[in-house]
SENUDO-671040 format. One line per field, with one value per residue (C-alpha): chain; x, y, z. Coordinates in steps of 0.1 Angstrom, whole numbers. Example, Ala and Ser with C-alpha at 12.3 -4.5 7.8 and 13.67 -1.06 7.14 Angstrom:
! residues 2
unit	A, A
px	123, 137
py	-45, -11
pz	78, 71
END
This chain:
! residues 635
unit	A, A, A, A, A, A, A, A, A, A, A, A, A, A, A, A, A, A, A, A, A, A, A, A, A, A, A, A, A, A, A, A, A, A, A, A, A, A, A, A, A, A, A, A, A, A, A, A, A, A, A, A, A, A, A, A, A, A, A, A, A, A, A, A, A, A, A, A, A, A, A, A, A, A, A, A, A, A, A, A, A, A, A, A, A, A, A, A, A, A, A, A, A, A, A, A, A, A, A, A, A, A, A, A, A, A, A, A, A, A, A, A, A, A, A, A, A, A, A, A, A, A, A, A, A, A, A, A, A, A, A, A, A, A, A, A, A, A, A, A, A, A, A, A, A, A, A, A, A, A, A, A, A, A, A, A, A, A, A, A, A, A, A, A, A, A, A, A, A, A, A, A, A, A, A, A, A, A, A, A, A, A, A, A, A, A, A, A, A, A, A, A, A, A, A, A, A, A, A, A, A, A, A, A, A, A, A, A, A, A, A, A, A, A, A, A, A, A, A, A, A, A, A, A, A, A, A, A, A, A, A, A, A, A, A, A, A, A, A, A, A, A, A, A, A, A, A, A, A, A, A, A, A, A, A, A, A, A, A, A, A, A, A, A, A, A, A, A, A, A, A, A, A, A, A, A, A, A, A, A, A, A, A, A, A, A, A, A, A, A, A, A, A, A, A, A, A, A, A, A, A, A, A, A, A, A, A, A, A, A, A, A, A, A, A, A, A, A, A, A, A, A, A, A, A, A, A, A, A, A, A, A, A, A, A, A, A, A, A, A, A, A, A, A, A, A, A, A, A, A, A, A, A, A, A, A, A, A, A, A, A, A, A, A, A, A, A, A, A, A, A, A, A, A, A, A, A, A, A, A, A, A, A, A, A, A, A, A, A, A, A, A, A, A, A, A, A, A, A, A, A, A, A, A, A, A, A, A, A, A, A, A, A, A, A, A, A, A, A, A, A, A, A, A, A, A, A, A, A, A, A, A, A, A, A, A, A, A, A, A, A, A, A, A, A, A, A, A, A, A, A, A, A, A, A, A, A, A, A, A, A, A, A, A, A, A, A, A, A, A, A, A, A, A, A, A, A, A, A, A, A, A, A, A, A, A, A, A, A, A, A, A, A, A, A, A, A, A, A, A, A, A, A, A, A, A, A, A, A, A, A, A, A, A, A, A, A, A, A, A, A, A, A, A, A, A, A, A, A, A, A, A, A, A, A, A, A, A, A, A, A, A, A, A, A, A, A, A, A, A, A, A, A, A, A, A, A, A, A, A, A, A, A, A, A, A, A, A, A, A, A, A, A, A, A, A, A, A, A, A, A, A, A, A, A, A, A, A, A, A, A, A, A, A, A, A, A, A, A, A, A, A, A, A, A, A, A, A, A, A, A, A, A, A, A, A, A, A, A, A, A, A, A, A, A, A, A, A, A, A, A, A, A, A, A
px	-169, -140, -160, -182, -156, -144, -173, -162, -139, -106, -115, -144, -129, -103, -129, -141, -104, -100, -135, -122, -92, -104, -137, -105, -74, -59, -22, -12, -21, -14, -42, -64, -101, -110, -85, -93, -130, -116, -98, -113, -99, -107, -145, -145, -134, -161, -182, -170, -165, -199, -227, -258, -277, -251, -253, -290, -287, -259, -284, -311, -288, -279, -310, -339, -322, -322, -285, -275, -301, -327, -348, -355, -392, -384, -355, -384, -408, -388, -374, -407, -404, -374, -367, -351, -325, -316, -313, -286, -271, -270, -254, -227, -219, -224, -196, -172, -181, -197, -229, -231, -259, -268, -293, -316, -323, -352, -338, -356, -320, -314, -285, -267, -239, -215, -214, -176, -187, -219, -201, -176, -202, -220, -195, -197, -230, -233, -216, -191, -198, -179, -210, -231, -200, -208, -185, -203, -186, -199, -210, -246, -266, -292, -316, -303, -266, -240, -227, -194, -187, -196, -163, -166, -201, -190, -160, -183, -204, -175, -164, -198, -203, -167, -175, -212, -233, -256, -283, -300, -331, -335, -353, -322, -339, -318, -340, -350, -331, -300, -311, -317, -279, -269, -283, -268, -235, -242, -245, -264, -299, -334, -340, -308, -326, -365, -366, -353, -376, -360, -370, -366, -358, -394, -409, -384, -394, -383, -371, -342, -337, -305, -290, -304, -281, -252, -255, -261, -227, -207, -221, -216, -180, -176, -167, -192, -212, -240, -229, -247, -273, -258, -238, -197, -167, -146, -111, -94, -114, -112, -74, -81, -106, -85, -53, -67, -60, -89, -93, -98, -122, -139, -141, -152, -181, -193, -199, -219, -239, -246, -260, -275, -295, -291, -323, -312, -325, -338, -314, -307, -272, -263, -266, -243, -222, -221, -213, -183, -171, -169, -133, -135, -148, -161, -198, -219, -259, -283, -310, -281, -273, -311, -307, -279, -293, -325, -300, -281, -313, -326, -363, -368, -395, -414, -406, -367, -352, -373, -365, -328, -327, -348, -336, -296, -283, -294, -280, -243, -251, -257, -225, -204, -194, -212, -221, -253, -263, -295, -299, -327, -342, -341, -315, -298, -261, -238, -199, -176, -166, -125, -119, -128, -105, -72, -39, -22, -15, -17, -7, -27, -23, -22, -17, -6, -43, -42, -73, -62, -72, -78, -75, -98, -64, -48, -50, -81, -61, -39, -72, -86, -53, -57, -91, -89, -73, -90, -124, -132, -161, -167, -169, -181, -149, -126, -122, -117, -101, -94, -75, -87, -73, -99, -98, -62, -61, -88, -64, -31, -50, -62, -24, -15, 19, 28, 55, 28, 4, 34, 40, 6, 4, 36, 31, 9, 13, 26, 47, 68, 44, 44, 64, 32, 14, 43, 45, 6, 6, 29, 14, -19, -2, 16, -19, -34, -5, -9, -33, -18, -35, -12, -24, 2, -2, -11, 12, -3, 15, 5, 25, 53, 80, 78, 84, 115, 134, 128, 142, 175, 179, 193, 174, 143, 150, 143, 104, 99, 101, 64, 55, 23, 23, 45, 22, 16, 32, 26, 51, 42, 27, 56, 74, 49, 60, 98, 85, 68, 102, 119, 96, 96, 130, 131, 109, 81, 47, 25, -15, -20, -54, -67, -60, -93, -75, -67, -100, -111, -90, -99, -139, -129, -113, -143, -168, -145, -149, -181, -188, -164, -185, -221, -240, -232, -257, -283, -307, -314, -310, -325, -314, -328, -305, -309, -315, -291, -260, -232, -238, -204, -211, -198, -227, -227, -233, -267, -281, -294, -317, -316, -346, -318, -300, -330, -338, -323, -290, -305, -330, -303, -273, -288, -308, -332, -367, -389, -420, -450, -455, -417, -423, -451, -430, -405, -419, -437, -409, -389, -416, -423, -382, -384, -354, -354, -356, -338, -369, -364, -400, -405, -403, -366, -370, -350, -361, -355, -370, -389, -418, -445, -476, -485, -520, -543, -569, -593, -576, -540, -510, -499, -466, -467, -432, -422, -389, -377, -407, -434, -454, -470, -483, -467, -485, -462, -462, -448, -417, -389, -361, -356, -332, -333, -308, -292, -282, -244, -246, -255, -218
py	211, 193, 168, 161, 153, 125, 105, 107, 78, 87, 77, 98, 133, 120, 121, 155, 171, 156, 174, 208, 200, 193, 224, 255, 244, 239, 232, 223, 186, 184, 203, 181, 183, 204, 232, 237, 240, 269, 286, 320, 323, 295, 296, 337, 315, 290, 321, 339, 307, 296, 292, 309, 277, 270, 305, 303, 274, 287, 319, 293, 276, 311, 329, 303, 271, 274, 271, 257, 228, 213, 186, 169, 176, 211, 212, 202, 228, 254, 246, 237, 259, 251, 217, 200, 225, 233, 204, 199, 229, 210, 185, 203, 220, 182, 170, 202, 193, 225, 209, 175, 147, 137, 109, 93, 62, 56, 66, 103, 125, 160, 182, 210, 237, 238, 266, 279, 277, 293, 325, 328, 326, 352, 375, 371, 385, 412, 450, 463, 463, 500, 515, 515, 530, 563, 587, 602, 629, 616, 585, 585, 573, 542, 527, 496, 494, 472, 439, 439, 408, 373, 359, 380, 367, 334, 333, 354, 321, 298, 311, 311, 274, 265, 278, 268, 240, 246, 215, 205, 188, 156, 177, 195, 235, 249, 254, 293, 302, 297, 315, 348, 341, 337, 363, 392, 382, 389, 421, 403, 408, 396, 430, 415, 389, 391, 390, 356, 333, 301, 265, 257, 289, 303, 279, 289, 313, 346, 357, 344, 340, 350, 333, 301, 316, 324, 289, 273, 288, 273, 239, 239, 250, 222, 242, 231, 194, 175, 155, 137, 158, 193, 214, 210, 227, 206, 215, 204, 221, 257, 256, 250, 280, 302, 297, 307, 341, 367, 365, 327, 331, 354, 336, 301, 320, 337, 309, 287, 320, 321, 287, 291, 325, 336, 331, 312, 315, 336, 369, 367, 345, 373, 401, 385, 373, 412, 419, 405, 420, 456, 464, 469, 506, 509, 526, 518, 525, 497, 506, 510, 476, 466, 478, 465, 430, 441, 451, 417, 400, 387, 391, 408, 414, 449, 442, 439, 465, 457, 422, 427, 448, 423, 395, 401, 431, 435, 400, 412, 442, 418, 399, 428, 431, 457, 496, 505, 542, 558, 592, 620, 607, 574, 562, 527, 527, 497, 489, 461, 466, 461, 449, 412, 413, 427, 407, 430, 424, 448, 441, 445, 472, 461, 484, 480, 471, 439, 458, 446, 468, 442, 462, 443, 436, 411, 370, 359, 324, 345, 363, 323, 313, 343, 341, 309, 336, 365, 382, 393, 415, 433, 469, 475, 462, 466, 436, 444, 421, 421, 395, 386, 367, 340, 330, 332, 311, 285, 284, 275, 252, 233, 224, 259, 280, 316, 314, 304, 328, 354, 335, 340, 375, 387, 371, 398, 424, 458, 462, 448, 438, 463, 456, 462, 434, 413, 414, 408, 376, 368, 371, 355, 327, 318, 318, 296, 266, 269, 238, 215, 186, 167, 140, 105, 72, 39, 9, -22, -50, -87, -93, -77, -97, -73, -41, -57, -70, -41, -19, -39, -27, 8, 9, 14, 37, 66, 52, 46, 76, 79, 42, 34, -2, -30, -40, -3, 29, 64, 77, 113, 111, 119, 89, 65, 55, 52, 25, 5, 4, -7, -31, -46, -47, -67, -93, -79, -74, -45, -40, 1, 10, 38, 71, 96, 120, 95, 85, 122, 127, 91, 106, 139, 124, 100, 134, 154, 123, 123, 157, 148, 121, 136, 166, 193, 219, 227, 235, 213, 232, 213, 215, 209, 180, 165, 123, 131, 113, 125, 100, 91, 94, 114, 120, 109, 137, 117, 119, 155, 141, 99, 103, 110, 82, 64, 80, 66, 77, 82, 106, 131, 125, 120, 149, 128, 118, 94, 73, 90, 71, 76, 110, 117, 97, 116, 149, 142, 129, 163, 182, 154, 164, 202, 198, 216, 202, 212, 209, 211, 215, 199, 234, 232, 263, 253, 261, 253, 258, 238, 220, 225, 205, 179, 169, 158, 181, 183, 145, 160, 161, 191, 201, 238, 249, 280, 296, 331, 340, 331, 296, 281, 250, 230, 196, 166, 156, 190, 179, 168, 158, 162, 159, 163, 189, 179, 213, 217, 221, 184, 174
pz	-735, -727, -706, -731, -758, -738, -747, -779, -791, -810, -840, -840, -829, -855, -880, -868, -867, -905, -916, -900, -921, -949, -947, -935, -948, -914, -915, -875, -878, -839, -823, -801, -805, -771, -779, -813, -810, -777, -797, -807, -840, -852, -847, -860, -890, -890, -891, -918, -939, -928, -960, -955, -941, -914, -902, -898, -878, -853, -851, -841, -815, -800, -801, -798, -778, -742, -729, -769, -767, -789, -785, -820, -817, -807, -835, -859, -850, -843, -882, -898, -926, -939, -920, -947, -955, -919, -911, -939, -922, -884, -901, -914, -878, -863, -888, -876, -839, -831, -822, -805, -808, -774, -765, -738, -728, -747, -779, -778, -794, -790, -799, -779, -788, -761, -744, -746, -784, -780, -760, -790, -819, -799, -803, -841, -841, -817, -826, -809, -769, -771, -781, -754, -733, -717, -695, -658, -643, -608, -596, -599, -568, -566, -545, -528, -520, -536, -513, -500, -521, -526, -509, -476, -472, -482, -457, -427, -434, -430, -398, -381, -399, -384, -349, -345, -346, -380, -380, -410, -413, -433, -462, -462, -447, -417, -386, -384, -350, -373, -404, -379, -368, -401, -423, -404, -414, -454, -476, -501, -490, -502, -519, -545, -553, -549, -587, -591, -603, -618, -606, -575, -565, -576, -546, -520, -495, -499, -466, -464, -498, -504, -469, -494, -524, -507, -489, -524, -536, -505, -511, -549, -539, -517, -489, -468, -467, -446, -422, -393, -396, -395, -413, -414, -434, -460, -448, -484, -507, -484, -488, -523, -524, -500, -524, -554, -569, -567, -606, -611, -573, -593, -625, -606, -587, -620, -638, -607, -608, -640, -643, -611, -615, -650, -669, -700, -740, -760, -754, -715, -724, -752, -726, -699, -726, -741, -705, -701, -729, -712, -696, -654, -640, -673, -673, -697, -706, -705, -726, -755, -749, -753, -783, -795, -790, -810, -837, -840, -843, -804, -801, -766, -743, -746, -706, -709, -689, -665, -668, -668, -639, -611, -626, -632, -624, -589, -583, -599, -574, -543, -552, -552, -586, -607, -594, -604, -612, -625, -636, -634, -664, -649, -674, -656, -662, -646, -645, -634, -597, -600, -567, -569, -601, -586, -576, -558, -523, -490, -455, -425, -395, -357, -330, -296, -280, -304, -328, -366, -397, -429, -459, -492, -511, -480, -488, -475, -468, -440, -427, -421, -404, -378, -371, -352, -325, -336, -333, -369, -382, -416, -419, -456, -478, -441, -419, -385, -356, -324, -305, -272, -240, -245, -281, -278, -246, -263, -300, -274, -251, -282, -292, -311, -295, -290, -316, -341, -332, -339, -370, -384, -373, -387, -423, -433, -412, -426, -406, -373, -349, -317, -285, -263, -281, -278, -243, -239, -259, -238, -207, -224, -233, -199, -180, -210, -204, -164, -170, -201, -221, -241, -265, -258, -274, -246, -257, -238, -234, -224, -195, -179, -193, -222, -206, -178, -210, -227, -199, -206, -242, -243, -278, -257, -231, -247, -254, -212, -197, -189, -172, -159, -148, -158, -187, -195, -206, -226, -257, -279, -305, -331, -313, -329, -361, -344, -317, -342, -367, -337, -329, -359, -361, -331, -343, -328, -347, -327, -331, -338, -332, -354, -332, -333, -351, -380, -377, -382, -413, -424, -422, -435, -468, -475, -472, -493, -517, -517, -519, -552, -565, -561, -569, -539, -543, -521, -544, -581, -610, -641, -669, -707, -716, -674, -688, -718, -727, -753, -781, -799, -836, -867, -889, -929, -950, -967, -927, -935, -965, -962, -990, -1017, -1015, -1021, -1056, -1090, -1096, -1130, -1117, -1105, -1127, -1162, -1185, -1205, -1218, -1192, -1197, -1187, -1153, -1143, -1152, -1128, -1100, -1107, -1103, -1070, -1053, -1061, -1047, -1015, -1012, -1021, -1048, -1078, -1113, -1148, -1180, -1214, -1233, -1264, -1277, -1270, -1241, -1209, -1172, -1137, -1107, -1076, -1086, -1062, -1071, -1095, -1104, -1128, -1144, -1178, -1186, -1187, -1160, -1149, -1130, -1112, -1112, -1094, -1108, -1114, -1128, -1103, -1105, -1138, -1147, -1180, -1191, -1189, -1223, -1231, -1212, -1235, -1205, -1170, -1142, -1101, -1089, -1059, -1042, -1038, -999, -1000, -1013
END
């Protein structure tokens, strides 16, 4: 929502603010647009404030638009009855900012309900979630097991993607010798999400289907991009996944899912959104909540539990975060799994053979950090590690040291790491450095004359300890940036060529932009306002009905006698707009009601005008005076 109110220029969400204002008496002046239209208590307001024609059009946006949008043609039809007055109603809700006109290219508009907006106004129609609660004395069994969670199979991925080549062809599939390497690693399997049938995952294959998921996830993430042909890890954005709390993990993952996978409209969005109101490790029935939805006025399937199960459920059960349970009557019950939602922390266990015990509750960022030494493999929500002499020799030999090693082990261990292991790291590490590499920089000089009258200033001695030839010699790396400073100081002005591993993190930060700048998935979700653009307007209150403002102010604001012919136009155009009309006969008697047809018959004109009292027909020169009743939701 947020995003899309930038579009908006100031003056308009001004003009929005000032019509909230204005409609609820709000007093705080200082609110900005975005936080206001967030704010829960504020749109359980609009609700109950809301006249009877608004409601019906939020109703329509929640229970009929899929994902809160409406094309206009599909706004018209959907409204056909009644188009008119709803559409004095959509107004209304455009003018408070609770729906927003968006446009194509070609001028074909459309108009969409945000969907932090939708999820609140959701809320205002559904009963109370705590109905549908139900207490089990045991935990009832079903048919296909939960996954360990989303974020072990995502980092198992990253580690196999981080330590092996993963090529990708140029349409984007992985070659088939990798998918059979790859889908061991998850808990999700196919069986979690055979039921999934959204575009494009209805033409993917379905072996491997949820390898294709899971992957999805990690791309959408950023974690992982294309590059030259293959698959590689974006280092940035995994610290940035690896430091977040479980919670806001949790939260991030849920709602790429849910646009992902979630089948949208209709009821689907008021079931997840029902959902999330239930409190963790609390069971509750299915069927009730089928119901529930039936109650508030969602027109579901005679297929729904069904529906619900294959196409949601199992997926939240593949993820990791529902339990599922059916009972002998083959009632479904589900709950939030609490794990993926707790911040507490634990520490892991290593004993003296190097074999590491990862309880669920450790940082995943300090499980990475070890496993560039350390064998890892899951054992349901366990990790279990072992180090071994030639990962550990291959992490040292590639520029890591034994005191960080120890470092990293110790920062979450539960307790002081074991002399034993100590003394075998040890050992480990002093037949890995037997052989060393060390990365140096080459300065090249044009003739010797440099070097000689450098070896006269004592400024420079401490930069030629490692002479090659008298044009050439080697300096560390951290000396770099000290030899050029000097250099410069000296009058000199040195060439630095771009050193691979600035190169590297030069290539690394242009893929983590673009995976910034550009769409990451794997798969393309479409969505119903895909070629739509926010359109910054605030909409006049005539927009609902332009045809009024082209009647005679006379017509609507004065009770009085008409010529025949004005009469007659008079009369048709408040039945061509469906207003009502205030008569007094010649008789003196006064009515009102909606005139629904005039004609001529037997040489007289007649008016049909249907009021409390069902339709009848009254000639036109029994009409004394007339007026056109503009409705008071118009002002």
């Amino acid at each position: 929502m947020k995003d899309s109110l930038e579009y908006l220029s100031e003056a308009t969400r001004q003009a929005i603010l000032n019509e909230q204002q204005k409609r609820f008496c709000i007093e705080t002046e200082d609110q900005e647009l975005s936080s206001r239209l967030a704010d829960s208590r504020f749109l359980q307001q609009v609700w109950e404030q809301a006249d009877e024609l608004e409601r019906t059009v939020i109703k329509l946006f929640i229970t009929k638009a899929t994902r809160g949008f409406f094309s206009k043609r599909s706004w018209e039809r959907e409204t056909a009855k009644e188009h008119r007055h709803l559409s004095v109603g959509l107004t209304k809700l455009r003018r408070l900012g609770l729906i927003l006109t968006v446009r194509k290219m070609w001028s074909e508009i459309g108009y969409v309900m945000p969907q932090e907006i939708r999820e609140q106004l959701t809320l205002q129609l559904l009963p109370d979630s705590s109905a549908a609660y139900v207490s089990l004395s045991k935990t009832l069994p079903y048919y296909i097991p939960a996954g360990r969670g989303i974020h072990l199979d995502l980092f198992g991925l990253l580690l196999y993607i981080r330590d092996n080549q993963v090529p990708v062809t140029q349409k984007g599939s992985i070659h088939r010798r990798a998918i059979q390497k790859m889908v061991p690693l998850l808990s999700m399997t196919d069986e979690h999400v055979q039921g999934v049938t959204l575009a494009p995952l209805d033409k993917e294959q379905r072996e491997g289907l949820a390898l294709t998921v899971v992957l999805d996830l990690a791309f959408r993430l950023g974690l992982v991009v294309r590059k030259d042909k293959s698959m590689a890890l974006d280092s940035f954005q995994i610290r940035r996944w690896l430091n977040k709390s479980a919670p806001e993990r949790w939260e991030e993952l849920y709602q790429l899912v849910a646009e992902q996978l979630l089948p949208h409209g209709d009821w689907w969005d008021a079931f997840a959104q029902m959902m999330r109101q239930v409190p963790l490790d609390q069971w509750c029935c299915v069927d009730s909540q089928l119901r529930m939805l039936e109650t508030a006025g969602f027109a579901l399937p005679q297929e729904a539990d069904r529906l619900i199960v294959e196409q949601w459920l199992h997926v939240l059960l593949g993820l990791g975060w529902v339990q599922l349970g059916a009972d002998e009557q083959e009632r479904l019950f589900w709950r939030w799994n609490s794990l993926p939602h707790l911040t507490a922390e634990e520490g892991w266990f290593v004993d003296p053979t190097g074999a590491l015990t990862i309880p669920p509750l450790v940082p995943l960022r300090d499980v990475w950090e070890i496993s560039e030494f350390c064998q890892l493999r899951f054992d349901g929500q366990l990790i279990r590690g072992e180090l071994q002499a030639k990962l550990l020799q291959t992490y040292l030999a590639s520029g890591g040291s034994e005191e960080l090693v120890m470092e990293k082990l110790r920062v979450a261990c539960a307790h002081p790491l074991p002399e034993g292991l100590v003394e075998v790291i040890g050992h480990w590490a002093k037949t890995a450095t037997q052989i060393q590499l060390e990365p140096f920089f080459c300065v090249r000089t044009a003739h010797a004359g440099f070097v000689e009258e450098w070896r006269q200033i004592p400024d420079f001695q401490p930069f030629l300890q490692h002479v090659l030839s008298p044009t050439e010699f080697f300096i560390p790396l951290p000396q770099k940036r000290q030899l050029v400073e000097l250099l410069r100081h000296y009058g000199y002005e040195p060439h630095v060529v771009l050193h691979a591993e600035s190169a590297e993190a030069k290539e690394t930060q242009e893929t983590h932009e673009d995976a910034q700048s550009s769409d990451r998935g794997l798969l393309v979700i479409e969505r119903p306002w895909d070629g739509y653009a926010i359109e910054n307007t605030f909409p006049a209150q005539s927009e609902a009905m332009p045809q009024l403002s082209t009647l005679p102010k006379m017509w609507t604001q004065h009770f009085q006698s008409y010529h025949p012919q004005s009469l007659r136009d008079l009369l048709k155009r408040a039945t061509e707009l469906q207003l009502e009309v205030e008569v007094q006969l010649t008789n003196q008697e006064k009515l009102r009601g909606l005139p629904v047809e005039v004609k001529l018959e037997m040489g007289y004109w007649l008016v049909t005008i249907s009021g409390p009292h069902g339709k009848r027909p009254y000639r036109l020169d029994e009409i004394g005076r007339v007026r056109i009743v503009v409705p008071d939701y118009l002002y």
